[in-house]
Backbone as a printed PyTorch tensor [residue, N CA C, xyz], in Angstrom:
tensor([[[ -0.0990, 104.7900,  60.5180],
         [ -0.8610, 106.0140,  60.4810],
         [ -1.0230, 106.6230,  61.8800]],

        [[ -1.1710, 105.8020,  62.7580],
         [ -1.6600, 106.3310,  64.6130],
         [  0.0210, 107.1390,  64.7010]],

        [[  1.3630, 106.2010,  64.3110],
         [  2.4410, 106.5100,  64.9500],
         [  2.2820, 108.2720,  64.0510]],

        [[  1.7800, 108.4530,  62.7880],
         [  2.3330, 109.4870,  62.3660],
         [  1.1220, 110.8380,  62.6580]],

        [[ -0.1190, 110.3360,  63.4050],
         [ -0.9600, 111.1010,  64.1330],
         [ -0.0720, 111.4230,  65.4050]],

        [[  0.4800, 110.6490,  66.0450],
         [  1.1040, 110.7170,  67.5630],
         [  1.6510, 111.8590,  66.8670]],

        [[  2.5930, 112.1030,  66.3390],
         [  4.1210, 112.9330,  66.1580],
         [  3.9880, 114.0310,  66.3950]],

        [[  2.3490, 114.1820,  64.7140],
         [  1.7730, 115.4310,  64.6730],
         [  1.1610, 116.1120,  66.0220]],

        [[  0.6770, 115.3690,  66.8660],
         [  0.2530, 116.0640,  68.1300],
         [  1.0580, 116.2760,  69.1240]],

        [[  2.2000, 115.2710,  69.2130],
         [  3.4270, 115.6820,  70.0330],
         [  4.3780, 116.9800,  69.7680]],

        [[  4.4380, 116.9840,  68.3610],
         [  5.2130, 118.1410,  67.7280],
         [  4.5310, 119.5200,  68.1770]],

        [[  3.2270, 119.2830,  67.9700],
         [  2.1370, 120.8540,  68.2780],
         [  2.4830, 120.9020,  69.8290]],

        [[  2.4750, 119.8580,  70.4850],
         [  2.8860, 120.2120,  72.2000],
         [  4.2330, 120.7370,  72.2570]],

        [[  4.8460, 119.9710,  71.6780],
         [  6.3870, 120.2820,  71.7970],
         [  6.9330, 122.0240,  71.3940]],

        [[  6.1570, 122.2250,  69.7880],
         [  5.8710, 123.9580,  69.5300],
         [  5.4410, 124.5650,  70.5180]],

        [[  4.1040, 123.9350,  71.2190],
         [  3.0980, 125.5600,  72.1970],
         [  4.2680, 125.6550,  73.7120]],

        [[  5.0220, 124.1850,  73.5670],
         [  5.8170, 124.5660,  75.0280],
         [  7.2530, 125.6270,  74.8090]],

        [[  7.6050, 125.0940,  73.8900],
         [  8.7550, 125.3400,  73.2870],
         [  8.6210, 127.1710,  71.9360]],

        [[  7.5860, 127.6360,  71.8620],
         [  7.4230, 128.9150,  71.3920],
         [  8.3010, 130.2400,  71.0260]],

        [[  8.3100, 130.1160,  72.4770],
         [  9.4170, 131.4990,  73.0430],
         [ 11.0130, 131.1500,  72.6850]],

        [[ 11.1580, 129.9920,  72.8100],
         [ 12.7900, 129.6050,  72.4230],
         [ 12.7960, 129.3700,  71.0140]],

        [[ 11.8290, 128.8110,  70.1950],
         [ 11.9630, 129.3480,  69.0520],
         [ 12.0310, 130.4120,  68.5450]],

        [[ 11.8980, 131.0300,  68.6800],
         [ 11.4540, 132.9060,  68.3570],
         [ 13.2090, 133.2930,  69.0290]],

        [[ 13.5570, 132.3760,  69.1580],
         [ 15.0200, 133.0710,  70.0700],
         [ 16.3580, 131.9330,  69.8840]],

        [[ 16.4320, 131.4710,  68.7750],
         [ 17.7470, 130.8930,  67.8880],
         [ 18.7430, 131.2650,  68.6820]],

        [[ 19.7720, 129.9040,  69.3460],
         [ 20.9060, 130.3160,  69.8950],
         [ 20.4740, 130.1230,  71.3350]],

        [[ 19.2890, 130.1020,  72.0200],
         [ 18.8660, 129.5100,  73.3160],
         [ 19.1450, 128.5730,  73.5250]],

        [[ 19.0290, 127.8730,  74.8980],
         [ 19.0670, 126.4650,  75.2090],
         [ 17.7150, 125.7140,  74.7800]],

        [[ 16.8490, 126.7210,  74.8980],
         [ 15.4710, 126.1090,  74.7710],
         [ 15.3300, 125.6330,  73.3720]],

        [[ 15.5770, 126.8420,  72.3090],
         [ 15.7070, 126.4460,  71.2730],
         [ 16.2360, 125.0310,  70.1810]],

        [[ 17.6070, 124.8660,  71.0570],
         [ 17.7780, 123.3460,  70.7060],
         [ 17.2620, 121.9010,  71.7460]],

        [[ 16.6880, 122.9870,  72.9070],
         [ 15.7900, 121.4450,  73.3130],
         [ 14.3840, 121.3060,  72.4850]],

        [[ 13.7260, 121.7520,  71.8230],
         [ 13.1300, 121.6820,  71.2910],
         [ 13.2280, 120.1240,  70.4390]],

        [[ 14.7760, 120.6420,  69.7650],
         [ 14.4380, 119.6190,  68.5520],
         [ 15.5710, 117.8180,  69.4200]],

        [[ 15.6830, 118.3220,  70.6950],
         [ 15.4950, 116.8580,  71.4990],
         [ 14.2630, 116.3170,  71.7930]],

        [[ 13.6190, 116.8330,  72.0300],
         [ 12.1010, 116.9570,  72.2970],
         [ 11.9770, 115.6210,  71.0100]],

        [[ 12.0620, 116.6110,  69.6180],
         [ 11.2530, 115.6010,  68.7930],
         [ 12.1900, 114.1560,  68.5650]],

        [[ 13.8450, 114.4240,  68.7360],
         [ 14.1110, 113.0910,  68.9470],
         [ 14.2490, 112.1460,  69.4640]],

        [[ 13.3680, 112.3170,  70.7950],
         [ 13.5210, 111.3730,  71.7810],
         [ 11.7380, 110.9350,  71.4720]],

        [[ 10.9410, 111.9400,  70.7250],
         [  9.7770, 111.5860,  70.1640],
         [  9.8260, 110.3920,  68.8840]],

        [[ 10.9750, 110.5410,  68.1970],
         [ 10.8500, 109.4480,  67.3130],
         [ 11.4920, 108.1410,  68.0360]],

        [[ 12.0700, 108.3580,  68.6250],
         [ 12.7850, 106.9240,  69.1600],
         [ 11.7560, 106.2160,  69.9860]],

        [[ 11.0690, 107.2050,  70.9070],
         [  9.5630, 106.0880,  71.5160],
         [  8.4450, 105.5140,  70.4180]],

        [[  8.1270, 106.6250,  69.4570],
         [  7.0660, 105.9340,  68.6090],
         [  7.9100, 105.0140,  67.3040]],

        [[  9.1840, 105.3250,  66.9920],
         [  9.7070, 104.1030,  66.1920],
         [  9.6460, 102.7900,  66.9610]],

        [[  9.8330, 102.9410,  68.3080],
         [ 10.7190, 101.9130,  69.0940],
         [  9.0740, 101.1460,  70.2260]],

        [[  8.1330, 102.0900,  70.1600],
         [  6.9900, 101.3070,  70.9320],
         [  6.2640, 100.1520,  70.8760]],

        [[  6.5590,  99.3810,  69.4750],
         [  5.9990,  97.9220,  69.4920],
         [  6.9150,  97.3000,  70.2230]],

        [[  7.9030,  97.6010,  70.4000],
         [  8.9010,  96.4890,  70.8230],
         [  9.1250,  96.5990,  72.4860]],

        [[  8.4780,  97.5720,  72.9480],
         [  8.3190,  97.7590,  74.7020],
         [  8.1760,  96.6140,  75.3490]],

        [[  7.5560,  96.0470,  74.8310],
         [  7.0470,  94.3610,  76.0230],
         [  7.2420,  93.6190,  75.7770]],

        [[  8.5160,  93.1730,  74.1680],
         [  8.4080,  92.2530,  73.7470],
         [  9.5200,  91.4960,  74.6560]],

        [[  9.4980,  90.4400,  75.2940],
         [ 10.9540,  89.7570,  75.6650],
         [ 11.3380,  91.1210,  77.0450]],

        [[ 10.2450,  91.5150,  77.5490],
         [ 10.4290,  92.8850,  78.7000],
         [ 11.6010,  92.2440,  79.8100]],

        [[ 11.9790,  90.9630,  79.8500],
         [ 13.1200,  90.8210,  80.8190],
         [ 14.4260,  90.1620,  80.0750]],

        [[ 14.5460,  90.6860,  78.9930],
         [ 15.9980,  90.7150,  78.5410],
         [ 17.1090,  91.2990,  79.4990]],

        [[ 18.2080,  91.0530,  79.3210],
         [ 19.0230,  91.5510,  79.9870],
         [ 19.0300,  93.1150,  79.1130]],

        [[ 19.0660,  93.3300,  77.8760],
         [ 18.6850,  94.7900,  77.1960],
         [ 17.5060,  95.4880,  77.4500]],

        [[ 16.4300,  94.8470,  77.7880],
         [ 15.2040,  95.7200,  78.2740],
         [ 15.6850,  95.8960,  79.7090]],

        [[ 16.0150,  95.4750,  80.4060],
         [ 16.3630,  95.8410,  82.2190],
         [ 17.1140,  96.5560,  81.9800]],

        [[ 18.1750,  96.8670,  81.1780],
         [ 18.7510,  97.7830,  81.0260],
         [ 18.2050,  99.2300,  80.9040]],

        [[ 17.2590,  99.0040,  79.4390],
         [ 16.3320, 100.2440,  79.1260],
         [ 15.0220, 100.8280,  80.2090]],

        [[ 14.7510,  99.4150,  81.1360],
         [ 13.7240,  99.8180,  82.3360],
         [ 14.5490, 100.9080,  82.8790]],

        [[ 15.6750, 100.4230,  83.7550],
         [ 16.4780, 101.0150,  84.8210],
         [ 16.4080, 102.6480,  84.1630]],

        [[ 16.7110, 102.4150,  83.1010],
         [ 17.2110, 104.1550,  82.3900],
         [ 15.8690, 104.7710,  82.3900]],

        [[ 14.9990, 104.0720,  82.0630],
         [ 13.5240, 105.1230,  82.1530],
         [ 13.2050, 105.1690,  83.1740]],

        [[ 13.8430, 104.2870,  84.4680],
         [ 13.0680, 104.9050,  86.1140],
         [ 13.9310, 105.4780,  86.2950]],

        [[ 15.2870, 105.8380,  86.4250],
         [ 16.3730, 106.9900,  86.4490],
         [ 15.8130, 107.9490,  85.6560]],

        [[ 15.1990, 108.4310,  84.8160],
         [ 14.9890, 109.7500,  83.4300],
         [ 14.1530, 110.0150,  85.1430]],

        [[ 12.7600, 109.0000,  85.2220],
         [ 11.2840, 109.6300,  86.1420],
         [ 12.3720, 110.5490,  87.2720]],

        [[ 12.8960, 109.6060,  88.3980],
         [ 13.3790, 109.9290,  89.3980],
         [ 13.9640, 111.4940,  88.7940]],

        [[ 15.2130, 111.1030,  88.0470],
         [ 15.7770, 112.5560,  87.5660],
         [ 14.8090, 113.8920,  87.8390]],

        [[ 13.8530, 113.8510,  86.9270],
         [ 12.9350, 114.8010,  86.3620],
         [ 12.0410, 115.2670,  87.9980]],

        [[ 11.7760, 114.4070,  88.5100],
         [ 10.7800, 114.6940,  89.7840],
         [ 11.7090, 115.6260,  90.6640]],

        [[ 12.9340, 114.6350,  90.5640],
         [ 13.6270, 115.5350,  91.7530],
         [ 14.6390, 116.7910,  91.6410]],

        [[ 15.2990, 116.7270,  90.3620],
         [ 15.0630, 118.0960,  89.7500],
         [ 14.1720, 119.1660,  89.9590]],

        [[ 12.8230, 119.0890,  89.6340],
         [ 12.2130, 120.2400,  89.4230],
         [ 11.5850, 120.4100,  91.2320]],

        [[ 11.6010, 119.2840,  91.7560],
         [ 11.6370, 119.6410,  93.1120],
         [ 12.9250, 120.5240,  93.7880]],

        [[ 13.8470, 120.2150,  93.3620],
         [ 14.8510, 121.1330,  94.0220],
         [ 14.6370, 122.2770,  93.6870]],

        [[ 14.1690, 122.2230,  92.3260],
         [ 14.4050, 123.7490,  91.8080],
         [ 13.4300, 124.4860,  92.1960]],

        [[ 12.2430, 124.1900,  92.9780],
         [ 10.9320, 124.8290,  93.3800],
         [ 11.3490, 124.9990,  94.9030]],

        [[ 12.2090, 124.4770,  95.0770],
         [ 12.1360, 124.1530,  96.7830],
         [ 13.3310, 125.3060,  97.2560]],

        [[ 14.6370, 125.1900,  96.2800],
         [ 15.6410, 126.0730,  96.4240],
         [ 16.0200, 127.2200,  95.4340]],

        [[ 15.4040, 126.7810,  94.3410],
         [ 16.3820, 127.7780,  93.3830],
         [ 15.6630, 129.4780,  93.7340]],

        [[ 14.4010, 129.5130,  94.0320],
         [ 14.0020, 131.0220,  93.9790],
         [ 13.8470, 131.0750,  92.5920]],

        [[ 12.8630, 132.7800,  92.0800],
         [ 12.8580, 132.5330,  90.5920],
         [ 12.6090, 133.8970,  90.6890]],

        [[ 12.8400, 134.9810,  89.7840],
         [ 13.0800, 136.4550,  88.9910],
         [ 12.9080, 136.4170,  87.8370]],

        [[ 12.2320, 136.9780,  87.1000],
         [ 12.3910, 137.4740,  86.2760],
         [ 13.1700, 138.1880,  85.5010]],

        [[ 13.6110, 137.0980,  83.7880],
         [ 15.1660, 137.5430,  83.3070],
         [ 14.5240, 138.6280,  81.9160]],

        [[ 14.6910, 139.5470,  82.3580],
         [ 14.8620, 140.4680,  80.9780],
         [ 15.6700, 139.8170,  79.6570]],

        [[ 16.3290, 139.2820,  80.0690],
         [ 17.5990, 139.1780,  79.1440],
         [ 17.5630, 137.8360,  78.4620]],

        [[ 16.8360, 137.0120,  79.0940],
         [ 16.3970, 135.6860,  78.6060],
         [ 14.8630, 135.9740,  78.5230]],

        [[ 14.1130, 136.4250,  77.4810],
         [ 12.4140, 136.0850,  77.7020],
         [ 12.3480, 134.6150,  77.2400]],

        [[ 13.4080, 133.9960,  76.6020],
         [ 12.6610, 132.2400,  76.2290],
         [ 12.7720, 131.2350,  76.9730]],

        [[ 13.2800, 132.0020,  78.4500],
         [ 12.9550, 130.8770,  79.4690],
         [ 11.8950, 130.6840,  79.8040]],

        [[ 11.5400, 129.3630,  80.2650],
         [ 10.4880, 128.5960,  80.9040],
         [ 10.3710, 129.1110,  82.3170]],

        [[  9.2540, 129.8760,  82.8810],
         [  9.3260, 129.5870,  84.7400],
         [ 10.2590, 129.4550,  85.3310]],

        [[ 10.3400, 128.3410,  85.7040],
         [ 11.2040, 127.4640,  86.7800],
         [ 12.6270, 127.4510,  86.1930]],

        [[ 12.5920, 127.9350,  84.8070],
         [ 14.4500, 127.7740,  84.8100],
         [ 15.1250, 129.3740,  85.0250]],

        [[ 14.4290, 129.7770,  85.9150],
         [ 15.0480, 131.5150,  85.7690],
         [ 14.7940, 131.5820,  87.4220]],

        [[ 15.9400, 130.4250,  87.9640],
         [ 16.0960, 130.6020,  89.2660],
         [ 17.0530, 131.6500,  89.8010]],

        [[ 17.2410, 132.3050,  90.8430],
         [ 18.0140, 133.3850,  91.7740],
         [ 19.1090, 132.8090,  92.2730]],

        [[ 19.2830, 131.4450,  92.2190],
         [ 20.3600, 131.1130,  93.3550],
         [ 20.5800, 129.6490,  92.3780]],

        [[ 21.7950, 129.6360,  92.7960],
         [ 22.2590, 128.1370,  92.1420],
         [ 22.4040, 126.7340,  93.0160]],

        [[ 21.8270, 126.3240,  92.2490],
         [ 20.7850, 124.9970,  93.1380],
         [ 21.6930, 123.6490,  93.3090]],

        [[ 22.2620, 123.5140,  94.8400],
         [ 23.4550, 122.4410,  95.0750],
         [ 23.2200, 121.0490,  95.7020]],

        [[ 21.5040, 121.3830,  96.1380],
         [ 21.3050, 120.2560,  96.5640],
         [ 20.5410, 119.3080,  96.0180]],

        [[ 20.1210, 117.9100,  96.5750],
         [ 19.8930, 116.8170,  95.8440],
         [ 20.8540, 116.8850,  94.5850]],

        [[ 20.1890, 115.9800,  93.3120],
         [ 21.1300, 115.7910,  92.3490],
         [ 21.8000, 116.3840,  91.9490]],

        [[ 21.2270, 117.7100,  91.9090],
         [ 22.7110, 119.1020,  91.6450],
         [ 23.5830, 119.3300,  92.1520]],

        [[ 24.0960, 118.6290,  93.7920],
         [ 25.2300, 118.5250,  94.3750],
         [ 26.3000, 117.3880,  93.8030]],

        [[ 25.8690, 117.0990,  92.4320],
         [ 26.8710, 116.0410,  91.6810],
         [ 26.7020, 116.1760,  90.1710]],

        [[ 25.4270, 116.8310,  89.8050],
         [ 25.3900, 116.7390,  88.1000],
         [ 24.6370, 118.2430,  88.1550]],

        [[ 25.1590, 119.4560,  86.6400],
         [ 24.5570, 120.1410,  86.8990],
         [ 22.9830, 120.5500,  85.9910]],

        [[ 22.8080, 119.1160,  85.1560],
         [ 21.8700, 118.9850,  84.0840],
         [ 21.0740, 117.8700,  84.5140]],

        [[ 20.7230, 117.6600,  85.7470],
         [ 19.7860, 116.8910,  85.7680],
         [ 18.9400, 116.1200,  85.2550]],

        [[ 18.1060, 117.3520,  84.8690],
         [ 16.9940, 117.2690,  83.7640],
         [ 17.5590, 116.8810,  82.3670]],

        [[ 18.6410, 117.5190,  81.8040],
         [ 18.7980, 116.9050,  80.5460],
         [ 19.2660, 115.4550,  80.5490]],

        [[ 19.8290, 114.8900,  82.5490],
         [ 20.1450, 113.7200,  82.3070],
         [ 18.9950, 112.7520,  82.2950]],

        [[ 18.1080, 113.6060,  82.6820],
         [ 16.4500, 112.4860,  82.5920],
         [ 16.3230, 111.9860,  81.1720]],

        [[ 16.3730, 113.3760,  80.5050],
         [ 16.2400, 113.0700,  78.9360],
         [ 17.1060, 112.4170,  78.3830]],

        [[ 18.2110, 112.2990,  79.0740],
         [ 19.0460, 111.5010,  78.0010],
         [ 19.3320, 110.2420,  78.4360]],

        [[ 18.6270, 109.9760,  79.9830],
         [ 18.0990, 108.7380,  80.1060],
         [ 17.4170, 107.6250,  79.1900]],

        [[ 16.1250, 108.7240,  78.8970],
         [ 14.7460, 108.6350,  78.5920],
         [ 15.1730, 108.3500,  76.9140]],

        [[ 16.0760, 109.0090,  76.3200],
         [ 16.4560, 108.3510,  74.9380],
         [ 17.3690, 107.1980,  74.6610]],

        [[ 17.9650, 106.9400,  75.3630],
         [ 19.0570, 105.9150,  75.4470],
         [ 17.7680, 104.7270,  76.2990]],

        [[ 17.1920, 104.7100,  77.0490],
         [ 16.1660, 104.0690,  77.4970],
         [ 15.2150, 103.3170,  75.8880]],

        [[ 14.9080, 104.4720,  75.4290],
         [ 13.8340, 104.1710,  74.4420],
         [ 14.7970, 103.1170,  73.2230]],

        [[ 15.8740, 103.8760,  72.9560],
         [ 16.7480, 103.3500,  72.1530],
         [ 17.2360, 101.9210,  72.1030]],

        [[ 17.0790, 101.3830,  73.5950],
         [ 17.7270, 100.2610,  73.9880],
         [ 16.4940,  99.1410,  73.6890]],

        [[ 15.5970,  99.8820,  73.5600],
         [ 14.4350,  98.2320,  72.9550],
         [ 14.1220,  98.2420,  71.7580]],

        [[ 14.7880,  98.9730,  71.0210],
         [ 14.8360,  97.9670,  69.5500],
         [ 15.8690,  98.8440,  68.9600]],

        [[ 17.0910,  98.3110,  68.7740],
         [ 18.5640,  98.8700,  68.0750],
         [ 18.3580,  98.5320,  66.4040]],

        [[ 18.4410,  99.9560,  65.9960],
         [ 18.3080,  99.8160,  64.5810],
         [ 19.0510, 100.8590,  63.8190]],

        [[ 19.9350, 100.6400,  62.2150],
         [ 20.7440, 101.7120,  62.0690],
         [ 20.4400, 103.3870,  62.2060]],

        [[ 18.7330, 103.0540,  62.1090],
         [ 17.9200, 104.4680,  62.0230],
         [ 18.1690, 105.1960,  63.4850]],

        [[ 17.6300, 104.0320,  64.3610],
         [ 17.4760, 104.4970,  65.8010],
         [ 19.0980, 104.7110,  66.3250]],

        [[ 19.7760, 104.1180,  65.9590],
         [ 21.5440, 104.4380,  66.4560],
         [ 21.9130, 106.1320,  65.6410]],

        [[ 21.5060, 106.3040,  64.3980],
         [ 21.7440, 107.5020,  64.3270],
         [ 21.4300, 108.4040,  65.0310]],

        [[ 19.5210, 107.8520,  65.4300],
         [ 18.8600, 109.4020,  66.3170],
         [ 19.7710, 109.4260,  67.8110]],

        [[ 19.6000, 107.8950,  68.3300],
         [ 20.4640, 108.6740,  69.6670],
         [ 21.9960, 109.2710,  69.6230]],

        [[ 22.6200, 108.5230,  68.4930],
         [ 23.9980, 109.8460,  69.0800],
         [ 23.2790, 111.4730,  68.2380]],

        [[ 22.3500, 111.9550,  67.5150],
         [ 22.2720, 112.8380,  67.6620],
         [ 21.5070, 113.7590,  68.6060]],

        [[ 20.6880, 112.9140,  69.1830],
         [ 19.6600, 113.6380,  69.7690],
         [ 20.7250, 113.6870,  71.5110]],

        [[ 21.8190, 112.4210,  71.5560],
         [ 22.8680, 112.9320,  72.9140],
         [ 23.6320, 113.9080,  72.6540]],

        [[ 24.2920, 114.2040,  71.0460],
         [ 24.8760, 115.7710,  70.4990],
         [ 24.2630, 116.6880,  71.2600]],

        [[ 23.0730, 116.5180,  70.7850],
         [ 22.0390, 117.9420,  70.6580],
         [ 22.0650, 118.3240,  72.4290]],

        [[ 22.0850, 117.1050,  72.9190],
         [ 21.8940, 117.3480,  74.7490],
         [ 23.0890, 117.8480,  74.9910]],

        [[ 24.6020, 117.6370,  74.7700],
         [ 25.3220, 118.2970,  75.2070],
         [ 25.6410, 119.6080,  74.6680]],

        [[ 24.7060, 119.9980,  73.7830],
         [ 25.0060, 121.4510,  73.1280],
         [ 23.7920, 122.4080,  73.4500]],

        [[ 22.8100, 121.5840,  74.3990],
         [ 22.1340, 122.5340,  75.1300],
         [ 22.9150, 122.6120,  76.2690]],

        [[ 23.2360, 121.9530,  76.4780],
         [ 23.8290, 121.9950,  78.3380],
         [ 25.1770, 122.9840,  78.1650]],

        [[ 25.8110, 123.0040,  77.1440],
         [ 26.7860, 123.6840,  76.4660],
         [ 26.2510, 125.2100,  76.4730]],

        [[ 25.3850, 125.5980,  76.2310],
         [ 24.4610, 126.5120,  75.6090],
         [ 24.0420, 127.1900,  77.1200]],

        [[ 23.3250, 126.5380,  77.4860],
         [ 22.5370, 126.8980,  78.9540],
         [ 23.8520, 127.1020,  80.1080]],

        [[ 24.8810, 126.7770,  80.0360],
         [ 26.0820, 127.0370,  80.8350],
         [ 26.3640, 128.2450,  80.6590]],

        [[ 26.8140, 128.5940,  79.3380],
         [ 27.2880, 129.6400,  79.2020],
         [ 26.3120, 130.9450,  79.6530]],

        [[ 24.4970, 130.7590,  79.1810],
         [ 23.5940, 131.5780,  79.9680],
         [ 23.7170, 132.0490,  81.5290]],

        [[ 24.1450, 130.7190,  81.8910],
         [ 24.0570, 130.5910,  83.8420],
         [ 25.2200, 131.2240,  83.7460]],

        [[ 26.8590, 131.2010,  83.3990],
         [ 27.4990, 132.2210,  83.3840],
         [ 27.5680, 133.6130,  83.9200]],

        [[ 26.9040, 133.6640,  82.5020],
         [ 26.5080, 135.3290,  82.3680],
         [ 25.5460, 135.8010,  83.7250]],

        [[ 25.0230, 134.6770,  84.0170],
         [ 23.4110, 135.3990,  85.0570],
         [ 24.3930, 135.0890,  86.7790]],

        [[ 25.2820, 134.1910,  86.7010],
         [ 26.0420, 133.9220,  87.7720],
         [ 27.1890, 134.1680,  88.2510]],

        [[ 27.8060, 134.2260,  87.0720],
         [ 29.0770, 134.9130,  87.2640],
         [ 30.4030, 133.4720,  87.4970]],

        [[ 31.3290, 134.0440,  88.3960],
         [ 32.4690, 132.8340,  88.9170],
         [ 31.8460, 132.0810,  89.5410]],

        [[ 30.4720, 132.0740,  90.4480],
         [ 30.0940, 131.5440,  91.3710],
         [ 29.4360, 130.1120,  90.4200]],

        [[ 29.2070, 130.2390,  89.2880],
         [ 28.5430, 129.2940,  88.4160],
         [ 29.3820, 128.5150,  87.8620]],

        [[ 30.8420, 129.0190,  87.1430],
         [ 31.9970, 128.7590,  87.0760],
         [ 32.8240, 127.0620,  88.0070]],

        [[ 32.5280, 128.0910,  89.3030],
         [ 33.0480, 127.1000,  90.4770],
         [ 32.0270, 126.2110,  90.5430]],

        [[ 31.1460, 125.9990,  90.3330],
         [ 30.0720, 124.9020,  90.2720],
         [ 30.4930, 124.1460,  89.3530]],

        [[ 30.4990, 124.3210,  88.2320],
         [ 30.8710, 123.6720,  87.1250],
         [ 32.1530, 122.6030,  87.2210]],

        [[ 32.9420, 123.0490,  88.4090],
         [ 34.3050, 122.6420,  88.0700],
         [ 33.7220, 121.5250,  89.5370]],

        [[ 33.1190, 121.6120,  89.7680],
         [ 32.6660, 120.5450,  91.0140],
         [ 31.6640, 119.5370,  90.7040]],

        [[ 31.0400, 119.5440,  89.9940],
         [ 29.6420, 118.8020,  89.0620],
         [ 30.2930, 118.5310,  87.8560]],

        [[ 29.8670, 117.2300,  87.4750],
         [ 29.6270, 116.7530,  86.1080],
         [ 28.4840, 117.1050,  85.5790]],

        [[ 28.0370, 116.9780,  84.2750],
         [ 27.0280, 117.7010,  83.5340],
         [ 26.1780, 116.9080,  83.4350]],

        [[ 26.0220, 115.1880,  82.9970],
         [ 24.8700, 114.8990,  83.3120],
         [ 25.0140, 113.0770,  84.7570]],

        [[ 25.7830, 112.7260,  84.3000],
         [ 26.2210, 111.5680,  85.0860],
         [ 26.8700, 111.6970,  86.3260]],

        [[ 25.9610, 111.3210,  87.7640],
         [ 27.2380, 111.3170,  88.8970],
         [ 28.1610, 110.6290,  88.3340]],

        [[ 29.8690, 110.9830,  88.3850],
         [ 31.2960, 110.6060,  88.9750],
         [ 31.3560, 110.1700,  87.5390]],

        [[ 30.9030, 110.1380,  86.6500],
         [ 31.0980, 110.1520,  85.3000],
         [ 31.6680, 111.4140,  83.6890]],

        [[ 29.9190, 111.3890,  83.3380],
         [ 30.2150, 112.3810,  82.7460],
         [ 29.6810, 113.9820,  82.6720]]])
């Protein structure tokens, strides 16, 4: 009953953040949304099992990936406050703040991945995923890693349009969420 109170209040956060990209089908925001809720079921399916046996060689695994998601996420949105600049997009109202930067952002982790942030998250699900493997939980993460590369898919093609070749040539120099990977 608590796990299916959590959801309901995560889901209402996940709606009041996520609003504007609903109202706007075909955004990036729009399908982070519904990563949002699957990286929400994989922690509250998967939270009894956090401490159980916490130094498995599979939980060190899933540690490492949830202090990589933190790091990701901090230093991300630090770059992006520190370098990106921010304007106001007519053309996108379902962006968030901070993702309607002026300049395309090369340093720290963005001088090697250009999804940072979605690689936090897809840390942060493959993290959650890794302490208790179940046929349920193997479905959500390859969909909820789909869903990440079809925002990043999604949000490329936006930066495109707002960047031009110059975003282009980035692309072809950065991987999308993994240094020297993927």
């Amino acid at each position: 009953m608590i796990r299916i109170a959590l959801f309901i209040i995560c889901t209402l956060f996940f709606v009041r953040f996520s609003w504007r990209a609903l109202a706007h089908p075909g955004t990036h925001g729009f399908y982070r949304f519904f990563v949002f809720e699957g990286i929400l079921l994989l922690v509250l399916l998967n939270h009894p099992y956090w401490f159980r046996d916490p130094f498995s060689a599979l939980h060190l695994v899933s540690w490492l990936l949830l202090l990589a998601s933190i790091v990701f996420v901090v230093q991300s949105l630090l770059m992006l406050k520190q370098r990106g600049g921010y304007a106001e997009r007519e053309e996108m109202p379902a962006n968030l703040s901070f993702e309607n930067t002026v300049h395309i952002v090369e340093e720290g982790l963005f001088r090697y991945v250009r999804h940072p942030m979605y690689s936090s998250l897809l840390f942060l699900a493959w993290g959650a995923y890794l302490k208790h493997i179940t046929p349920l939980n193997s479905g959500l993460i390859l969909l909820v890693s789909a869903l990440l590369i079809a925002v990043a898919k999604v949000e490329e093609q936006e930066n495109i349009q707002f960047f031009g070749t110059a975003y282009v040539d980035y692309m072809q120099r950065t991987r999308m969420f993994i240094p020297w990977l993927l």
